[in-house]
Phi, psi and omega in degrees: 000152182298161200261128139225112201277160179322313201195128184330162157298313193289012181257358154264136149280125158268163177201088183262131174260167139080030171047068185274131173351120175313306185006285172354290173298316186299311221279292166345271162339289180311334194260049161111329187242119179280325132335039182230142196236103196240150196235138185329289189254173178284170189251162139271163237294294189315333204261334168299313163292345209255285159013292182280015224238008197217347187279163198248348205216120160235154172232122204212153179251191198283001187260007213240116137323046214276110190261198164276331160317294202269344161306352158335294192285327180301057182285352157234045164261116187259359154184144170241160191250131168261129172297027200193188196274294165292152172258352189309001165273343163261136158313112167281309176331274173334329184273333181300324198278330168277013167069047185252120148264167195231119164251202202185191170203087197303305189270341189284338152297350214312298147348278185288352161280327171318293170321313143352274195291345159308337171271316193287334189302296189287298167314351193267275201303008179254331176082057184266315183312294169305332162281337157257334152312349148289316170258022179258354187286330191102356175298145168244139184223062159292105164189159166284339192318114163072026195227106195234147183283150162280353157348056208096016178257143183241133193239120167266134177245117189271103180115070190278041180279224179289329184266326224258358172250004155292316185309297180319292192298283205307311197273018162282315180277005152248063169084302255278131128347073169298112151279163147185183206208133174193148199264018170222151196308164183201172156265132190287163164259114161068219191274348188338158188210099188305139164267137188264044174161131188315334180309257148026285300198293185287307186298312181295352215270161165262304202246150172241145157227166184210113208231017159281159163295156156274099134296147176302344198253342160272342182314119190034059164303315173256145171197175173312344180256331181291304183266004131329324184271339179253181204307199150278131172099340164305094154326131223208112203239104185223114158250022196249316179192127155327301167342300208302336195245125148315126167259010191256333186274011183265290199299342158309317179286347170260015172250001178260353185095334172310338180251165170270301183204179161228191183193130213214137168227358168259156153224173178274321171285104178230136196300150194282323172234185130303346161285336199263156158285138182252115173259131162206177190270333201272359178296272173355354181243126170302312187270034165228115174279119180272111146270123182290058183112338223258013175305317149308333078044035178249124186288354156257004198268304180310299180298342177278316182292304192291326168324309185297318174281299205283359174292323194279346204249330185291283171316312182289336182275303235269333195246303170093034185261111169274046173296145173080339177290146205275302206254026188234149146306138168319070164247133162247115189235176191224144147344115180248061142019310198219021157211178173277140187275119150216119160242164215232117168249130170217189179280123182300074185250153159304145151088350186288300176355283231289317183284337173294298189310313195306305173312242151061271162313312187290001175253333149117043173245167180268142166254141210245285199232148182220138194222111205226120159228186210206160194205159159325308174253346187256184187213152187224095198236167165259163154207128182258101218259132151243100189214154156267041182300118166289195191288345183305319191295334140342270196308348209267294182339295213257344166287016172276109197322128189118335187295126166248329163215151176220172218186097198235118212266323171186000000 
């Protein structure tokens, strides 16, 4: 039978903030969809709600705030795309329980931060911040004091996942002594040589870098006893979450000398725009590089993401495939041709399946495919019919006790 989906494509709204790659948009397009409202910058809480309150689709980069408040006002939003590696700007909990999945883009930076922290590795151990922060005062510091190749040098890397063992390949090809530490098993890259403790980890290293998620078990992952452990003289690198560093305890090591210098591209406090001021204690130090944010921050890093989330965000509406979803259960489906699509979010209780199948049966359709995965609280299920049901079988659906959501895809 011809495809006739619930509703046109261009009758869903995308709604992208925060100036996400045309990619994105291009990506929308090719499959269908035309209905996109795309905006420079993040809203603030009131204009987000009135926004999210009619999209079908959101798309938000890291400054867009999705709370429980305001998925309140979402009563038709069927899934949001974070245009980055974290989703930790959305209530995730919340959006799951409302059968919303949130997809991300774990890999498309991967690259350009890995590069990032390979400069700053090298502009650190060469003792460039201070030579230049001299000269720009008018000072000439022609001098070697503290200025070293990284060659033969040993980098510990905290967090062996996708950037930090892209991070492991580049400084391997310049001579550089790979570590690294994760609190879970990895496969070495090349020559790298896992340390069984941050302990470990710290005491070898001449440069750190920090490549984890924000967790309650990373929040000031470096303090004061964590840089106790390393050498004297050590470089210390965070491009990962602000939370992870103490800074009151970075700046004692760098004034005691225990650090040579650092390079922070997180903070815990970050300006909400570019319009805002950026205050930090570490600004006073020559020898610490600041960056605002931008390890991810490439036009090809950009151009990668918006693709990616929106090919995941494209597949979940057109398909109902949650692959890639951060806070949903898992299914991967392809397009069925030759039969009608519906899906069913509920509450993981006994007995929903059997009430689900039953509208179905009881009308004498067949079911052509059934696609079901669980979770502690959800229930996720497809179900592929060979019928013309119109939308009336929805409401039949969705009174089924558990329901959080329903969907009839074509």
């Amino acid at each position: 039978m011809g495809k006739k989906y619930s509703f046109d494509k261009d009758r869903i709204k995308v709604l992208l903030l925060e100036g996400i790659h045309k990619s994105a948009t291009e990506f929308f397009n090719s499959r269908g969809y035309h209905n996109i409202e795309s905006y420079p910058n993040a809203f603030d809480d009131d204009l987000l709600k009135e926004k999210i309150s009619t999209a079908n689709i959101i798309g938000i980069r890291s400054r867009t705030n999705i709370t429980k408040d305001v998925l309140k006002e979402a009563g038709k939003l069927l899934a949001i795309g974070c245009f980055s590696i974290g989703t930790n700007q959305v209530d995730g909990h919340t959006a799951r329980l409302m059968g919303i999945p949130i997809f991300n883009a774990p890999f498309s930076n991967t690259r350009s931060v890995a590069e990032l922290v390979i400069a700053e590795t090298i502009l650190l151990m060469r003792n460039i911040p201070i030579k230049n922060a001299a000269a720009h005062r008018g000072k000439w510091l022609k001098s070697a004091t503290n200025s070293f190749e990284v060659r033969g040098k040993n980098l510990g890397i905290v967090g062996y996942g996708h950037i930090g063992s892209q991070v492991s390949i580049l400084a391997e090809a310049l001579g550089m002594n790979v570590f690294y530490y994760d609190i879970e098993k990895k496969l070495s890259l090349g020559k790298a040589v896992a340390c069984s403790s941050l302990e470990e980890l710290l005491s070898l290293s001449h440069i750190v870098t920090l490549h984890v998620p924000e967790t309650p078990d990373t929040r000031n992952l470096i303090d004061e006893k964590e840089i106790s452990q390393m050498r004297w003289g050590t470089c210390l690198v965070n491009s990962s979450r602000g939370s992870v560093v103490n800074i009151k305890a970075l700046i004692s090591a760098l004034e005691s000398g225990r650090l040579l210098g650092a390079a922070l591209d997180v903070f815990p406090d970050e300006p909400a725009s570019n319009n805002d001021p950026f205050v930090s204690e570490l600004q006073k130090y020559d020898n610490v590089i600041l960056s605002p944010h931008v390890g991810g921050s490439t036009i090809e890093a950009q151009q990668n993401i918006g693709a990616e989330v929106a090919e995941k965000l494209v597949n979940y509406s057109d398909t109902g495939s949650t692959i890639g979803a951060t806070n949903f259960v898992q299914l991967s489906l392809q397009p069925n041709n030759n039969a009608q699509r519906f899906l069913h979010i509920h509450r993981n209780e006994p007995g929903i399946l059997r009430e689900v199948n039953y509208v179905f049966t009881s009308r004498g359709i067949n079911i052509a495919g059934e696609y079901l995965q669980t979770d502690a609280e959800l229930g996720y299920v497809i179900v592929d019919t060979e019928s013309c049901l119109g939308t009336e079988v929805l409401e039949e659906l969705k009174a089924i006790r558990g329901t959080i959501r329903v969907r009839m895809l074509y």
